[in-house]
C-alpha positions as YAML, in Angstrom:
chain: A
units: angstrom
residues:
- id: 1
  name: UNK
  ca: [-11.30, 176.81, -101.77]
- id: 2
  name: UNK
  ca: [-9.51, 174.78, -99.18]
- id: 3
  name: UNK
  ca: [-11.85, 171.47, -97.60]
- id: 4
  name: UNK
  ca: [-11.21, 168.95, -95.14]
- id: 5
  name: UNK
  ca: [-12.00, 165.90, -96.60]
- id: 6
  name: UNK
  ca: [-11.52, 162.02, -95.34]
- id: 7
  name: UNK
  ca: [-7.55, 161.21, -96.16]
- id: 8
  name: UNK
  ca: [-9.18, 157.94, -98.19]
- id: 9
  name: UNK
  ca: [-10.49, 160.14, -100.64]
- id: 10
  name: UNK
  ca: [-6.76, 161.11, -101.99]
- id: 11
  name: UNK
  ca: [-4.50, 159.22, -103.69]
- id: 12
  name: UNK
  ca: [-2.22, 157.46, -102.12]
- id: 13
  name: UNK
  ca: [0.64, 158.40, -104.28]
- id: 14
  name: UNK
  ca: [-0.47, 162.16, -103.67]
- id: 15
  name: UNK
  ca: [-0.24, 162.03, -99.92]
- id: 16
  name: UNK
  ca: [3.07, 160.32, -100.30]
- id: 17
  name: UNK
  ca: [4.77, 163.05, -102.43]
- id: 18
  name: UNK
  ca: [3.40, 165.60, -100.02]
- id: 19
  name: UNK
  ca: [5.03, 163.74, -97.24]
- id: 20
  name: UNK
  ca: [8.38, 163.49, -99.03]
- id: 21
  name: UNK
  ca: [8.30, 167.49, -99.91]
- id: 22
  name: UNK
  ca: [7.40, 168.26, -96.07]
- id: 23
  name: UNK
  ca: [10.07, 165.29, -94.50]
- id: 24
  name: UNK
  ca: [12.55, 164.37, -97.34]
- id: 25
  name: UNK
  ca: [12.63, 161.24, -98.82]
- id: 26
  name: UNK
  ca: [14.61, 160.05, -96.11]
- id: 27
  name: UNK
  ca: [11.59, 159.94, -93.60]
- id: 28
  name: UNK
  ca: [11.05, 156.12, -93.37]
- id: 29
  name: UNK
  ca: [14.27, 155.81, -91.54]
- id: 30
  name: UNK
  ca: [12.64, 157.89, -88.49]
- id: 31
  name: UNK
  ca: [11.73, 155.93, -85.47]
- id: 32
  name: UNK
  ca: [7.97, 156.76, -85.63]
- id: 33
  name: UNK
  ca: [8.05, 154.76, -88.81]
- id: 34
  name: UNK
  ca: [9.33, 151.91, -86.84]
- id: 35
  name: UNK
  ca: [6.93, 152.70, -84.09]
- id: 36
  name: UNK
  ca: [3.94, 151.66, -86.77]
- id: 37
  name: UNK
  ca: [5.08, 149.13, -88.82]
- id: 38
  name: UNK
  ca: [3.30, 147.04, -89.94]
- id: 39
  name: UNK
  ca: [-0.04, 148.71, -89.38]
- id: 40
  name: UNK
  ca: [-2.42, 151.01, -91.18]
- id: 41
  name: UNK
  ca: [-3.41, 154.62, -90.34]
- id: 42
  name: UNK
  ca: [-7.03, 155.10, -88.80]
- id: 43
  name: UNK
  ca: [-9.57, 156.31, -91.48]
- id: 44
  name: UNK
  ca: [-11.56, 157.85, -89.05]
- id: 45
  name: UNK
  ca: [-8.65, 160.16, -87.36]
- id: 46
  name: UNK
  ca: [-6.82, 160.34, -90.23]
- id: 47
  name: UNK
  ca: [-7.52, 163.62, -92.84]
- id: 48
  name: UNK
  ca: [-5.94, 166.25, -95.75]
- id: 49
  name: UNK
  ca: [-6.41, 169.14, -96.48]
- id: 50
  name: UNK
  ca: [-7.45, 170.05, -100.03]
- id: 51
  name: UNK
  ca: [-7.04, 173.03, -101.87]
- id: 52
  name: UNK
  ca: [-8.44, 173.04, -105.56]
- id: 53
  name: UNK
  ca: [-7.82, 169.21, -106.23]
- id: 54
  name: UNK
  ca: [-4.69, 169.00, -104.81]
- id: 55
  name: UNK
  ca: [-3.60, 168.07, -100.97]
- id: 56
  name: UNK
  ca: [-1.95, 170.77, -98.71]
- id: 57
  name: UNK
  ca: [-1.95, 169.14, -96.02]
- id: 58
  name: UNK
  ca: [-2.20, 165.71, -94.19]
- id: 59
  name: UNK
  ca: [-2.60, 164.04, -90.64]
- id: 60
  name: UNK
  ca: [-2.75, 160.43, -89.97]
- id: 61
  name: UNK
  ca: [-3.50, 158.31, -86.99]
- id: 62
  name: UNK
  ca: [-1.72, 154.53, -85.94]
- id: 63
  name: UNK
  ca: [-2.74, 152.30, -83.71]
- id: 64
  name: UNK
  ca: [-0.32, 151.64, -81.33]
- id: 65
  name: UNK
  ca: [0.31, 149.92, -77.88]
- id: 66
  name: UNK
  ca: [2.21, 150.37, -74.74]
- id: 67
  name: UNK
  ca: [3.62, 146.70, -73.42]
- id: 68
  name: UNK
  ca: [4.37, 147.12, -70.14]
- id: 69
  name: UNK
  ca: [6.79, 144.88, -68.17]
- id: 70
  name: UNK
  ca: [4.42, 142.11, -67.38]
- id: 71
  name: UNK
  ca: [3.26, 142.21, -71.07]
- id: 72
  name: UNK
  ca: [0.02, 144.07, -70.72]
- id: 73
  name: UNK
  ca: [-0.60, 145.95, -73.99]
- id: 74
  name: UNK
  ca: [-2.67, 149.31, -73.78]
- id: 75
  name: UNK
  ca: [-3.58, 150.76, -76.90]
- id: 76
  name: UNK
  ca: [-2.60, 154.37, -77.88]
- id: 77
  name: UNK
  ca: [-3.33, 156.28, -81.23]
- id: 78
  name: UNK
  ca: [0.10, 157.69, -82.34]
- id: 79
  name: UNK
  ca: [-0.75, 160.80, -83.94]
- id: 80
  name: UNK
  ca: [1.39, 162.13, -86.88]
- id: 81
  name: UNK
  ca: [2.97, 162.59, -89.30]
- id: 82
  name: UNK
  ca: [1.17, 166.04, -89.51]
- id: 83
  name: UNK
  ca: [2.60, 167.18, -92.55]
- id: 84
  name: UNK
  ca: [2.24, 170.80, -94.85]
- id: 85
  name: UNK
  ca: [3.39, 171.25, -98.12]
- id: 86
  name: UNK
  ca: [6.36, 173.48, -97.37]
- id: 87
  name: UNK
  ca: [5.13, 177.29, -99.44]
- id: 88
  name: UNK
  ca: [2.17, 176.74, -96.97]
- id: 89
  name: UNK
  ca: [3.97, 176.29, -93.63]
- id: 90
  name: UNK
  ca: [3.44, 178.35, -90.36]
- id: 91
  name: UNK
  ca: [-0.04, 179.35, -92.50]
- id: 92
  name: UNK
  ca: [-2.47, 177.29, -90.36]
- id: 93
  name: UNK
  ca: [-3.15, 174.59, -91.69]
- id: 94
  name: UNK
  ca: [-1.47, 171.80, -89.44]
- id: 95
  name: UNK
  ca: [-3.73, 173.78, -86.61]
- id: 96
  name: UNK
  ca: [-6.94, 172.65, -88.64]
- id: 97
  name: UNK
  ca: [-5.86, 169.35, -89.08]
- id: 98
  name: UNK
  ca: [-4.99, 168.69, -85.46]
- id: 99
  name: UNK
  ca: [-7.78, 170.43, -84.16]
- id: 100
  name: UNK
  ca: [-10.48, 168.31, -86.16]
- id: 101
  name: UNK
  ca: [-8.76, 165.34, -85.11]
- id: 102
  name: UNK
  ca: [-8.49, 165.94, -81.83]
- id: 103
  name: UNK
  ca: [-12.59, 166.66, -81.97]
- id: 104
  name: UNK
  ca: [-13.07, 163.36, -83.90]
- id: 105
  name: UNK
  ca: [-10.73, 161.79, -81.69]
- id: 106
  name: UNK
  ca: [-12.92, 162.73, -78.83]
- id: 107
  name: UNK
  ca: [-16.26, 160.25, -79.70]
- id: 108
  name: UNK
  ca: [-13.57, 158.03, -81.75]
- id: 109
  name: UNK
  ca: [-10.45, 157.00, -80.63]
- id: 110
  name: UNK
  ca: [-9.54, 153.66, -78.44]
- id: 111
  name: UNK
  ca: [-6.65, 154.78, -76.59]
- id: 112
  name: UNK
  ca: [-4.90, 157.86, -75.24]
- id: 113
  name: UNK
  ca: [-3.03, 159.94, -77.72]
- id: 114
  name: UNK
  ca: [1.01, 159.67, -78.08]
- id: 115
  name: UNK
  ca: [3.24, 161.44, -80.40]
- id: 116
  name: UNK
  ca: [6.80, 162.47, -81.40]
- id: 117
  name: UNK
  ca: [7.04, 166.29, -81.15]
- id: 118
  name: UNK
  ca: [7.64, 169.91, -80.25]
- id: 119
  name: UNK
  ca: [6.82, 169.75, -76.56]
- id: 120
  name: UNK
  ca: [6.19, 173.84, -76.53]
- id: 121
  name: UNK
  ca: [3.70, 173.57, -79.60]
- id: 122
  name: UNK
  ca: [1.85, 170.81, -79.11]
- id: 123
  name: UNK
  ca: [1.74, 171.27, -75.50]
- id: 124
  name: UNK
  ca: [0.67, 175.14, -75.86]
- id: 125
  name: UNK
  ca: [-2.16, 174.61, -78.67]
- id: 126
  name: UNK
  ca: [-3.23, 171.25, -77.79]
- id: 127
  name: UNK
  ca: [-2.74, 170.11, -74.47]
- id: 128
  name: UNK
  ca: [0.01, 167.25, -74.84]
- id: 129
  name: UNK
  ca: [2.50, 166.72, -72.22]
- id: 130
  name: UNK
  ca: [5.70, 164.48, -71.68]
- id: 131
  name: UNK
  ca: [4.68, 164.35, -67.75]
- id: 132
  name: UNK
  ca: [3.33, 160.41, -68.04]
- id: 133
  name: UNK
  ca: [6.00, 159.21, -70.95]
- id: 134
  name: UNK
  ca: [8.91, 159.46, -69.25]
- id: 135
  name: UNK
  ca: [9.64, 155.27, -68.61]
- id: 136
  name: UNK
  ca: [8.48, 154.93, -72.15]
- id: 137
  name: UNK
  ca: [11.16, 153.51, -74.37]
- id: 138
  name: UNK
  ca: [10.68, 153.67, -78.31]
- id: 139
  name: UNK
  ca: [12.56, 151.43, -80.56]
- id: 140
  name: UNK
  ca: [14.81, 153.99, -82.24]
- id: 141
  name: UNK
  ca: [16.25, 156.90, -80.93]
- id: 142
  name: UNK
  ca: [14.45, 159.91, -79.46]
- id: 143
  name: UNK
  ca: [14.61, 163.11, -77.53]
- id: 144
  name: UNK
  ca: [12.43, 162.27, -74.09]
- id: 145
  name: UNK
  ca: [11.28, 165.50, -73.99]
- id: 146
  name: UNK
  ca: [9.66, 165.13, -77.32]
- id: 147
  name: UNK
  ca: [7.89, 161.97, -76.35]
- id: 148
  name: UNK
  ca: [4.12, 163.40, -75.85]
- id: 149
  name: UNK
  ca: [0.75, 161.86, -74.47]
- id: 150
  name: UNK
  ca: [-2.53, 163.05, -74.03]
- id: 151
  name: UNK
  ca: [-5.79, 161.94, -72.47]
- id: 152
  name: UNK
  ca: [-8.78, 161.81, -74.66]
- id: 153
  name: UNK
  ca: [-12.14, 159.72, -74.93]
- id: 154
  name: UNK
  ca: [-12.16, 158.31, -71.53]
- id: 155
  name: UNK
  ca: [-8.75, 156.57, -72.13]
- id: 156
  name: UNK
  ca: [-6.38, 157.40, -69.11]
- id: 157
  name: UNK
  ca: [-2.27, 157.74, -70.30]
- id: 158
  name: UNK
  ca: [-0.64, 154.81, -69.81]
- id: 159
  name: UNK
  ca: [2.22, 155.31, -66.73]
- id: 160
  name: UNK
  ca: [4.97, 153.38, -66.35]
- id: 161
  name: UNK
  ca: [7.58, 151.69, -67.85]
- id: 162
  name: UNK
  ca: [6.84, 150.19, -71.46]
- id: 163
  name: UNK
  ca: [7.77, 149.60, -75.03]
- id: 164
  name: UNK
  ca: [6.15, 151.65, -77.61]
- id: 165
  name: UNK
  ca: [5.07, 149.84, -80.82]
- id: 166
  name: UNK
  ca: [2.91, 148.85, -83.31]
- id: 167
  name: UNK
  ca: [-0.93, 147.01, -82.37]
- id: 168
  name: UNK
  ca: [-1.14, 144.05, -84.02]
...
């Protein structure tokens, strides 16, 4: 029986070895990584998926900022990784995960959402957009397009130029 459960409740090590069989090994090297360093994900917005023991599937939540020119820092939630243990793919069960974050997110979360992703999912099934991100600079490379906010909680998308990075 699969169960949503708090991602706390796994082991670490576990959630790790899921993300290395859904990302490759390789994964820290990614600019979202560098986009959170140095931070921890958000226990409330951050959840697996469990199926008989064992996780499936993970989402995890970052607090972030936007620093705009004059050095104003807006927080954001970075959303992802939202990662599926590859047999299980295009099953599902990243739709769960986002979807109960994005209703926890909705009493929880202290900023607007941002993310790195597929403009034409994400978009289509849950309402992010690249409209407001387009000044946004990352520190790493990225695809614009892919660059993704969202409203949520009474907390407005950031527009404008700004640097995207870790809240410390």
């Amino acid at each position: 029986m699969v169960e949503l459960l708090p991602l706390s409740d796994i082991a670490p090590q576990a959630v790790e070895d899921l993300l290395d069989a859904a990302f490759g090994s390789d994964r820290f090297e990614r600019t979202a990584y560098r986009i959170r360093k140095g931070t921890d994900a958000i226990p409330v917005l951050s959840f697996a998926l469990v199926d008989d023991g064992a996780p499936i599937g993970t989402i995890q939540c970052w607090p972030v900022a936007h620093r705009g020119a004059s050095g104003t820092a807006t927080p954001l939630v970075m959303v992802g990784p939202v990662a599926v243990r590859p047999d299980l793919q295009r099953g599902g069960h990243g739709r769960v995960l986002m979807a109960h974050m994005l209703a926890v997110a909705e009493t929880e979360a202290d900023g607007a959402l941002m993310m790195i992703g597929d403009p034409e999912y994400y978009g289509r099934f849950f309402g992010f957009g690249a409209d407001a991100t387009g000044a946004w600079d990352l520190p790493g490379p990225y695809e614009k397009r892919r660059l993704l906010a969202r409203a949520t909680n009474g907390h407005a998308v950031p527009v404008g130029a700004g640097m995207i990075g870790p809240r410390l």
